[in-house]
C-alpha positions as CSV (number, residue, x, y, z in Angstrom):
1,X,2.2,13.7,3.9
2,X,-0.9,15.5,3.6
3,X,-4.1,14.7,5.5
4,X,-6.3,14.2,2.0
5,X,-3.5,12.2,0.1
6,X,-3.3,9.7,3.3
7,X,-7.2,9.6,3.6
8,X,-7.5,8.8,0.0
9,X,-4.8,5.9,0.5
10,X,-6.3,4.3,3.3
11,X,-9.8,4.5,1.7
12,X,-8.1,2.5,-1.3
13,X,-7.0,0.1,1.2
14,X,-10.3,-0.2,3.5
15,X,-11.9,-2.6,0.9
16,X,-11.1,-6.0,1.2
17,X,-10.3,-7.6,-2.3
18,X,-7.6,-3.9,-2.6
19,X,-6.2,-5.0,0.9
20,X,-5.9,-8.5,-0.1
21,X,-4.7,-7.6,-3.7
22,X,-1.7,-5.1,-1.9
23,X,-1.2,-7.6,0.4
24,X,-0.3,-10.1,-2.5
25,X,1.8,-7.2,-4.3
26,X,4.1,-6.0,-0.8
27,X,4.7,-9.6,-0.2
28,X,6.0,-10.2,-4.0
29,X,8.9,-7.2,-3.7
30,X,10.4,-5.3,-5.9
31,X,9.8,-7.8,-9.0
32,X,6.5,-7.1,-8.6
33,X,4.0,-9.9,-10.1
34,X,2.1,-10.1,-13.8
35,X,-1.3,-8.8,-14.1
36,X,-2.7,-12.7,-14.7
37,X,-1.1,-14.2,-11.7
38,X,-2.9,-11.6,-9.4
39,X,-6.0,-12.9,-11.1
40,X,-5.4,-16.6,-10.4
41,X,-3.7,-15.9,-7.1
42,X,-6.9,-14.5,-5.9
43,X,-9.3,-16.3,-8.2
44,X,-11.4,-12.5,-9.4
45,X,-12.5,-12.0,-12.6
46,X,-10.0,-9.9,-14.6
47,X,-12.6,-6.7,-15.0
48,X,-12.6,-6.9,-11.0
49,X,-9.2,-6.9,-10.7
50,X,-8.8,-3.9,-13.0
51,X,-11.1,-2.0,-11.5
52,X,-9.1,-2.7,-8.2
53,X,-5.7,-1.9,-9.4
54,X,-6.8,1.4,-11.0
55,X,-8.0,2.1,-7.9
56,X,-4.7,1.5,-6.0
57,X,-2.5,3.2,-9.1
58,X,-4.8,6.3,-8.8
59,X,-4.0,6.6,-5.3
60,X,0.0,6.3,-5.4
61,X,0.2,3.0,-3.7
62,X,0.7,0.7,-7.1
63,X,2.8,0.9,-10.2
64,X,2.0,-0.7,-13.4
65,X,5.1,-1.3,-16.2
66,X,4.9,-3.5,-19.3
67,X,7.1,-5.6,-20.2
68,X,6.3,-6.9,-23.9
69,X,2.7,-8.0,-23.7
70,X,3.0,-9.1,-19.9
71,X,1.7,-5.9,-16.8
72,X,3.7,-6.1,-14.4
73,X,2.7,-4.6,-11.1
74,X,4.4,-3.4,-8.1
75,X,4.1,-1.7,-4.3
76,X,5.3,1.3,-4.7
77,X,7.5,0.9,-1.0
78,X,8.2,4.6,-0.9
79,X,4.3,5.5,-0.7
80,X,3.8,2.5,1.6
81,X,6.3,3.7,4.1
82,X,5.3,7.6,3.5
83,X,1.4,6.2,4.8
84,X,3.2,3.9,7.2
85,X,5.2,6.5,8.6
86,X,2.3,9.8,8.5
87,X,0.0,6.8,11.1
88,X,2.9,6.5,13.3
89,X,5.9,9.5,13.6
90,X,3.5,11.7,15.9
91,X,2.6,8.6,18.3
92,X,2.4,9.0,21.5
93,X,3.5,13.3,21.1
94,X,0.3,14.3,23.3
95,X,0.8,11.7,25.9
96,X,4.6,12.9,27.0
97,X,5.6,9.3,26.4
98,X,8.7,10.4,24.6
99,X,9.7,12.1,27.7
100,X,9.2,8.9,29.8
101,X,11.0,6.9,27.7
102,X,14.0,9.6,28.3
103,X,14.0,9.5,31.9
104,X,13.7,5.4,31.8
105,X,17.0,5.5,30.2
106,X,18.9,8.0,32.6
């Protein structure tokens, strides 16, 4: 993952009604949850929450599908574990701790 691309995501994600919104989504899964059930579940008006969600679609981290006259939206888990993964597969490469952990197994 690109630098820019994991910015952007993060920035998404550094506003609190966006954290709290993608909280609600991850913890729904794969079945995602309807556009109005976002709104009651955390009680924002529903030009807020639009506003929100574009925000989160535009950046890769949300999906949208309808179904009939119902949005349903969704973590998309693949970008979440892409951002997940760019903060944490170099940790701890300057500090020679994979090393340590090597010789604590020998």
């Amino acid at each position: 993952m690109k630098v820019e691309k994991a910015s952007k995501q993060l920035e998404a994600l550094g506003n609190p009604t966006r954290l709290r919104l993608y909280r609600a989504l991850v913890r729904a899964g794969n079945n995602g949850l309807p556009v109005g059930h976002l709104q009651e579940k955390l009680r924002i008006a529903a030009s807020t929450l639009s506003h929100h969600l574009h925000r989160l679609i535009l950046t890769g981290l949300v999906t949208q599908e309808r179904q009939a006259t119902t949005l349903i939206c969704r973590a998309n888990y693949p970008a979440m574990n892409g951002l997940v993964g760019f903060l944490v597969d170099e940790c701890c490469q300057d500090a020679g701790c994979a090393v340590r952990q090597d010789e604590a197994a020998a």
